[in-house]
N, C-alpha and C positions, 0 to 999 in steps of 0.2 A: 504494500500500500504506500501511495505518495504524502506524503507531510511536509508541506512546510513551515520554517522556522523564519519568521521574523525578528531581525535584532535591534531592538531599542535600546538607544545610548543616548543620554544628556551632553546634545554635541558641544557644548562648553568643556564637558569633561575633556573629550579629545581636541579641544582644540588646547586644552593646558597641557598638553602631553609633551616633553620634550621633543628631540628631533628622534633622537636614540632611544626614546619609549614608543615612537611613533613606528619607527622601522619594525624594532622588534615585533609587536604588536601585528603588522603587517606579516611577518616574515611566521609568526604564531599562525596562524589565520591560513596562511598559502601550504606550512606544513600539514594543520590541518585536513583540508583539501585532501593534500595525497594519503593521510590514512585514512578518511573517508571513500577514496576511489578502491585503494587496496580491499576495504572491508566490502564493499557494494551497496553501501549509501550512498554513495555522492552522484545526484543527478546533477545540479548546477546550482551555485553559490556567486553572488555580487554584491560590491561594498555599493553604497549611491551614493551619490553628491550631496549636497549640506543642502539643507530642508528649505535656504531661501532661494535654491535653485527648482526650488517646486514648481509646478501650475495645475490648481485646479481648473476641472472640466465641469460641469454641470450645464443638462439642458430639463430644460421647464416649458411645456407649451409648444413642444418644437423648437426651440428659439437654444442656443448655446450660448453660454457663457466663460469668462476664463476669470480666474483670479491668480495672483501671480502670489504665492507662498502655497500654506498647509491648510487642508481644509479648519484644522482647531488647532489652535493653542494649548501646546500639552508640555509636561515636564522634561520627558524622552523621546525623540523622535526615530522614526524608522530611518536606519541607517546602513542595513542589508538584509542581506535573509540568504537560506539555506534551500533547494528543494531536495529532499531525501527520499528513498526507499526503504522503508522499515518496515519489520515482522506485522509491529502492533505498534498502539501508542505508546506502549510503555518502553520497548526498543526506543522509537523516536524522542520519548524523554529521555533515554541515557545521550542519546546523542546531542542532542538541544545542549546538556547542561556540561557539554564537553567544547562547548564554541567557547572562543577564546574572550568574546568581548560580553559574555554572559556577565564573568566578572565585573565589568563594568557598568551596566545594566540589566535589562532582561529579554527573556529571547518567550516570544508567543509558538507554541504549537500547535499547528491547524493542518486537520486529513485534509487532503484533496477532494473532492465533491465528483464522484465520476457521473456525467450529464448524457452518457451514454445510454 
């Protein structure tokens, strides 16, 4: 079954991160990656840009609209995610709580919805 893991971090936190907390952290993250691929979790994983590089979409009536941020104002913002292959949810939460920047926030995990 597919789960993904969304990772929320208080992007202030890593924007205090040194340059050499910041690599590391990085270089955490990419190792990850490869013991996920060896294990048979790792479908695909991405950092995203900083949350003022957002835009919402909304249409009402037909009609679209864009707003240029986050749809809310929140403490932690979404700052990646994981899509995984797992047994069960419970496999999935071993893995969720093995992400590197869990540490620094929290990672959501959510089955995939098969619409099939």
């Amino acid at each position: 079954m597919k789960y993904l893991c969304l990772i929320f971090t208080e992007e202030k936190k890593l924007e205090a991160l040194s340059k050499s907390e910041w690599e590391a952290l990085v270089r955490e993250h990419l190792d990850f990656d490869e013991t996920l691929r060896k294990s048979g979790h790792f479908i695909v994983a991405e950092a995203l840009q900083p949350v003022q590089t957002a835009t919402t979409v909304r249409v009402r009536n037909g009609r679209m609209s864009t707003t240029d941020g986050p749809f809310a104002e929140t403490k932690e913002q979404l700052t990646g995610f994981f899509l995984i292959e797992a047994r069960d949810l419970n496999d999935a939460i071993q893995v969720a709580g093995r992400i590197p920047s869990a540490r620094l926030g929290s990672v959501e995990v959510r089955p995939i919805r098969d619409l099939e």
